[in-house]
Backbone as ProteinMPNN parsed JSONL, in Angstrom:
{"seq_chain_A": "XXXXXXXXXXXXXXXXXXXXXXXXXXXXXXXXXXXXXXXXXXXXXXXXXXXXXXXXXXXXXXXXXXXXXXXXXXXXXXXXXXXXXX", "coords_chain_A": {"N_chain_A": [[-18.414, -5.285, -40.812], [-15.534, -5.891, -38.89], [-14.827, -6.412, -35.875], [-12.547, -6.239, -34.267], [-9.041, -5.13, -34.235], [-6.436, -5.581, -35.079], [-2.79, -4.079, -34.698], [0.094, -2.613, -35.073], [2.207, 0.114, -33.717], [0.953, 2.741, -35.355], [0.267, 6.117, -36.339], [-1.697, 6.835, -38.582], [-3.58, 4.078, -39.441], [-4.508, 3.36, -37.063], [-6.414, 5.873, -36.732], [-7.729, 5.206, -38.984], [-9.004, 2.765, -38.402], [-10.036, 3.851, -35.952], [-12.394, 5.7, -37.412], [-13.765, 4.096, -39.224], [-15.102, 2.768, -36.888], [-13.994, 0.2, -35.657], [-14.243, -1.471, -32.631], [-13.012, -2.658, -30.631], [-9.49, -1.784, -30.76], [-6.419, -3.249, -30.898], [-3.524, -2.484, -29.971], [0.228, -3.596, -30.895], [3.472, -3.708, -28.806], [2.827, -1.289, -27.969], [4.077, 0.338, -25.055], [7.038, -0.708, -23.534], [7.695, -2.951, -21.868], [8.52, -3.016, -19.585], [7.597, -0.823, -18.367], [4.712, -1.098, -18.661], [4.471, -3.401, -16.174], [5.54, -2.075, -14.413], [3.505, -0.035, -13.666], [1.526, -2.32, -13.026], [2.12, -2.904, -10.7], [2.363, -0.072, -9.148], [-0.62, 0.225, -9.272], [-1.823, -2.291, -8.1], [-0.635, -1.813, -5.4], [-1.845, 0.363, -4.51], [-4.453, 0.249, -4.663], [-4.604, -1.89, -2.871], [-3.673, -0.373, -0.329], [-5.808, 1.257, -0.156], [-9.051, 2.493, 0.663], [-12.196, 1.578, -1.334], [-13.435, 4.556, -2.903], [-16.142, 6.36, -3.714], [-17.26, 9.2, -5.534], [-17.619, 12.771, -6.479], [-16.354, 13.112, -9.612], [-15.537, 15.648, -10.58], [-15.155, 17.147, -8.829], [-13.424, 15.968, -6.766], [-11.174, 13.365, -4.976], [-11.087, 10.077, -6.307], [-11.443, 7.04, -6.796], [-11.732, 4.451, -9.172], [-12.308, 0.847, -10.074], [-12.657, -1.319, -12.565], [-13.289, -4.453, -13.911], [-12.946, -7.36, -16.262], [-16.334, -9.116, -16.544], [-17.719, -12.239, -14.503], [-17.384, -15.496, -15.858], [-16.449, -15.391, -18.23], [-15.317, -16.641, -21.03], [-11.738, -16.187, -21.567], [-8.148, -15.636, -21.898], [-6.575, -14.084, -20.751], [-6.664, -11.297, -18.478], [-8.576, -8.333, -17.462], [-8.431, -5.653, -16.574], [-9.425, -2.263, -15.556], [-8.323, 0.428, -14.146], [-9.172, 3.589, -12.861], [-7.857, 6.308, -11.568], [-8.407, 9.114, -10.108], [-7.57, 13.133, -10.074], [-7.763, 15.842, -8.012]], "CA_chain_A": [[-17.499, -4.541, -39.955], [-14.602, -6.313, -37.734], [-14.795, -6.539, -34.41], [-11.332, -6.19, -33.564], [-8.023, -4.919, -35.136], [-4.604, -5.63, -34.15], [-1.528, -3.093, -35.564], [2.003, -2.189, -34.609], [1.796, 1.567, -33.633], [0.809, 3.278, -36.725], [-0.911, 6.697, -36.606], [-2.763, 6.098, -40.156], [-3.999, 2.887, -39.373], [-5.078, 3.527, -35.732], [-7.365, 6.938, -37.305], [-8.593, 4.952, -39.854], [-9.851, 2.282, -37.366], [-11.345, 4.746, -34.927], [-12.848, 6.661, -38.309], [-14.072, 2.749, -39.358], [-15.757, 2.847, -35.784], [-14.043, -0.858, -35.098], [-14.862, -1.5, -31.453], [-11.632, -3.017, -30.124], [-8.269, -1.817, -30.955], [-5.315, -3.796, -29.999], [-1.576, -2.185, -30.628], [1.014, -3.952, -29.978], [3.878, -3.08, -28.168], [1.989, -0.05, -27.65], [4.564, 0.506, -24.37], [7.818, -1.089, -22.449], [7.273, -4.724, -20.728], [8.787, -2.812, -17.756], [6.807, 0.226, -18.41], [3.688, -1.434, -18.001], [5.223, -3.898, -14.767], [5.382, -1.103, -13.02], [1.764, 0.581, -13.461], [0.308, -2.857, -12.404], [2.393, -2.939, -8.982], [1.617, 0.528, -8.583], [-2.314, 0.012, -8.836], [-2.031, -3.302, -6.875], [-0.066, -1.199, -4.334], [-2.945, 1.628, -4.372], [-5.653, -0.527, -4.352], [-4.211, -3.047, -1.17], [-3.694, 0.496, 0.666], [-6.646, 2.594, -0.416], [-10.153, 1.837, 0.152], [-12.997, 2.119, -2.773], [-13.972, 6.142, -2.809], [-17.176, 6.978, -4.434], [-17.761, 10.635, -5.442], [-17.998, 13.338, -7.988], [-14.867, 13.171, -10.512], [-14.994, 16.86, -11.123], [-15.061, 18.148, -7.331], [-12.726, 15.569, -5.596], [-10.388, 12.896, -5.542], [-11.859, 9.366, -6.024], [-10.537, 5.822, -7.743], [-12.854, 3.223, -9.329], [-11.875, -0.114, -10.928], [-13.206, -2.207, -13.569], [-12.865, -5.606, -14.151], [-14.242, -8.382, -16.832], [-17.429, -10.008, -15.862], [-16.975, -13.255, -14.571], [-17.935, -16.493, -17.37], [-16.429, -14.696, -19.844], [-14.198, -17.086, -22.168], [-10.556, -15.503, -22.159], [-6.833, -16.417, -21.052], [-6.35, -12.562, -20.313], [-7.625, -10.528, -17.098], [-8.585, -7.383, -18.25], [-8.797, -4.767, -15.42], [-9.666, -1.15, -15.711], [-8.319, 1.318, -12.85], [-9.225, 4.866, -12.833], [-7.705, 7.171, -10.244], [-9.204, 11.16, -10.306], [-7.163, 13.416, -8.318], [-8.136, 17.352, -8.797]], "C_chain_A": [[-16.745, -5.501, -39.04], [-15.09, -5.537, -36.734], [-13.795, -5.861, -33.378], [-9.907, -6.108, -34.381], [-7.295, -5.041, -33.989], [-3.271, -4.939, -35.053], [-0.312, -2.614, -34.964], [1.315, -1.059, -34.2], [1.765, 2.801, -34.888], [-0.221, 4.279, -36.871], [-2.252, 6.626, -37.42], [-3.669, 5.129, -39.502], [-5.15, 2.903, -38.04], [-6.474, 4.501, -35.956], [-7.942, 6.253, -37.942], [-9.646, 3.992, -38.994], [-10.76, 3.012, -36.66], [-12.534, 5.258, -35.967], [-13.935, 5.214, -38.933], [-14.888, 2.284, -38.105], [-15.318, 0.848, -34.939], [-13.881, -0.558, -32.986], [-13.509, -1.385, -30.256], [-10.175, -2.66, -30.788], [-7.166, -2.136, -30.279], [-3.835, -2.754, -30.6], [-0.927, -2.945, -29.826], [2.63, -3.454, -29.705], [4.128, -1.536, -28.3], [3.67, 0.657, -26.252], [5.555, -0.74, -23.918], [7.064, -1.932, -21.663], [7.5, -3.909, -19.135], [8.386, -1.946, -17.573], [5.356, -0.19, -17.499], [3.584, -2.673, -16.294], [5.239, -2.81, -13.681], [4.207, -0.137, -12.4], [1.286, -0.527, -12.898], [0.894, -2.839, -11.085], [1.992, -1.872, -8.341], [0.463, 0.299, -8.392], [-2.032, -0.87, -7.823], [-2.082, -2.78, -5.799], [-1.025, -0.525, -3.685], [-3.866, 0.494, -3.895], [-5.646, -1.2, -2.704], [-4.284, -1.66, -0.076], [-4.717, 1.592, 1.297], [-7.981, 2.069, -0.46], [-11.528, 1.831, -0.585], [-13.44, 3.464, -1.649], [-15.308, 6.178, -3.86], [-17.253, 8.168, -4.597], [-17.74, 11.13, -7.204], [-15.994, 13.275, -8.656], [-14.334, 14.682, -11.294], [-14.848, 18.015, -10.227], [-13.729, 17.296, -6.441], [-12.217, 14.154, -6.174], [-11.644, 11.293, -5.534], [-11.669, 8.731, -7.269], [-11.902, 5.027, -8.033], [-12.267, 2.282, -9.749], [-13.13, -1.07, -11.446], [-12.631, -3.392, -14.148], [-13.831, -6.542, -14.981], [-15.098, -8.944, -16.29], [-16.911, -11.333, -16.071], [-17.467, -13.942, -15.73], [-17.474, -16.04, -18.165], [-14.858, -15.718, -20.428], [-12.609, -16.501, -22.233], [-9.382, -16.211, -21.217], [-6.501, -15.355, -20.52], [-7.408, -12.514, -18.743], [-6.915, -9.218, -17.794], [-9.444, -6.378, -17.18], [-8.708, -3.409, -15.781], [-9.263, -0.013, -14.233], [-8.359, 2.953, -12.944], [-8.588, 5.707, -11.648], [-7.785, 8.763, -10.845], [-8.673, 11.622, -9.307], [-7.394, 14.77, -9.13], [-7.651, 18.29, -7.601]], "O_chain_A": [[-17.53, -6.025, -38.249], [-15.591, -4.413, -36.704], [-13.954, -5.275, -32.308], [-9.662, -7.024, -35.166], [-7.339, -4.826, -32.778], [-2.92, -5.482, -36.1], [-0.542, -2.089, -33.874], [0.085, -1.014, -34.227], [2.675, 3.602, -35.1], [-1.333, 3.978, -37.306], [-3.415, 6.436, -37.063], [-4.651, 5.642, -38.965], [-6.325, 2.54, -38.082], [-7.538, 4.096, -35.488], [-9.137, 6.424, -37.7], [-10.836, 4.28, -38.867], [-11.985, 2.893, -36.693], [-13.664, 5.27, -35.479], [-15.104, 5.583, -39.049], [-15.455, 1.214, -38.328], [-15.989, 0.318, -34.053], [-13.472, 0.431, -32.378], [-13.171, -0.525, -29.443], [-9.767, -3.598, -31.473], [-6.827, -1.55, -29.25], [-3.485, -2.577, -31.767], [-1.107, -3.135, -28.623], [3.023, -2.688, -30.585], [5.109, -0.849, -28.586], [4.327, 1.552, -26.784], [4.997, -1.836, -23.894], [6.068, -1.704, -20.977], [6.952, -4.08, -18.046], [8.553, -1.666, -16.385], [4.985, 0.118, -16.366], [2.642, -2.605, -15.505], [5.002, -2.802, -12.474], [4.013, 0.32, -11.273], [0.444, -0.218, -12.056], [0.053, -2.744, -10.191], [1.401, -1.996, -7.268], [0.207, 0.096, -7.205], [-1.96, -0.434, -6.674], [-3.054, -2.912, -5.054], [-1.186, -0.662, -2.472], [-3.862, -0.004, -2.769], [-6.405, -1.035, -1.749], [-4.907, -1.828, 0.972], [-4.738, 2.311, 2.296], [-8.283, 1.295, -1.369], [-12.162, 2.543, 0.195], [-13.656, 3.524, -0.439], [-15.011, 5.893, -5.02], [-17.372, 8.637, -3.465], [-17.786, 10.595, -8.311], [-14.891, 13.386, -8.121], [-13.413, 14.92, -12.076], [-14.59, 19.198, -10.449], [-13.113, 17.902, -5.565], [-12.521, 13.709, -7.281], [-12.734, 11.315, -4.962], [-11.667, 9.243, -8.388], [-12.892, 4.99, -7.302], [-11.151, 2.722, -10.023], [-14.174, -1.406, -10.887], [-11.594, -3.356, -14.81], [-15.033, -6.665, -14.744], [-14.702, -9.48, -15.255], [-16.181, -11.756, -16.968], [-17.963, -13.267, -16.632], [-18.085, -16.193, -19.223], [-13.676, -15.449, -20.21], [-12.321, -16.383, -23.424], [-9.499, -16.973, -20.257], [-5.933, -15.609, -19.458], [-8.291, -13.194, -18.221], [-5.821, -8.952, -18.292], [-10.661, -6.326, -17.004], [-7.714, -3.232, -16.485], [-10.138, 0.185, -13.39], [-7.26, 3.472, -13.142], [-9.204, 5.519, -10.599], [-7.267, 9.29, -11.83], [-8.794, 11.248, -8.141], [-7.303, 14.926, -10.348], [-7.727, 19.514, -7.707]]}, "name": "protein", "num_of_chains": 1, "seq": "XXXXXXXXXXXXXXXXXXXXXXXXXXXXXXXXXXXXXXXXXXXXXXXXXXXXXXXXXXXXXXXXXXXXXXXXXXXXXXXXXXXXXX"}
């Protein structure tokens, strides 16, 4: 089994992967250079203004982020930001 696929945006291909259970799927240009430019300034923005919330995610509002562990081998930073607003 691969590890890791990389594919243009291609329903087919993408199903068969998930259906293939590979782990990592990359697409690429999945979205707009200036699409995604502007989600990371927003977060940054959020984050610098807002400070960590803990709670329930199905009663109230409340952001987490996720980020690679450090030591880890890569040229990427690979950050995860959730924001829950209900």
């Amino acid at each position: 089994m691969k590890n890791v696929a990389i594919c243009e945006i291609d329903n087919n291909k993408i199903t068969q992967y998930i259906a293939d259970e590979i782990p990592v799927i990359i697409v690429k240009n999945f979205e707009k250079e200036s699409v995604c430019n502007t989600v990371r300034r927003s977060v940054h923005f959020f984050l610098k203004h807002n400070s960590p919330k803990l709670g329930n995610r199905f009663t109230e509002t409340f952001w987490q982020i996720d980020v690679l562990p450090s030591k880890v081998m890569t040229d990427r930073i690979f950050r995860t930001c959730f924001i829950f607003c209900w």
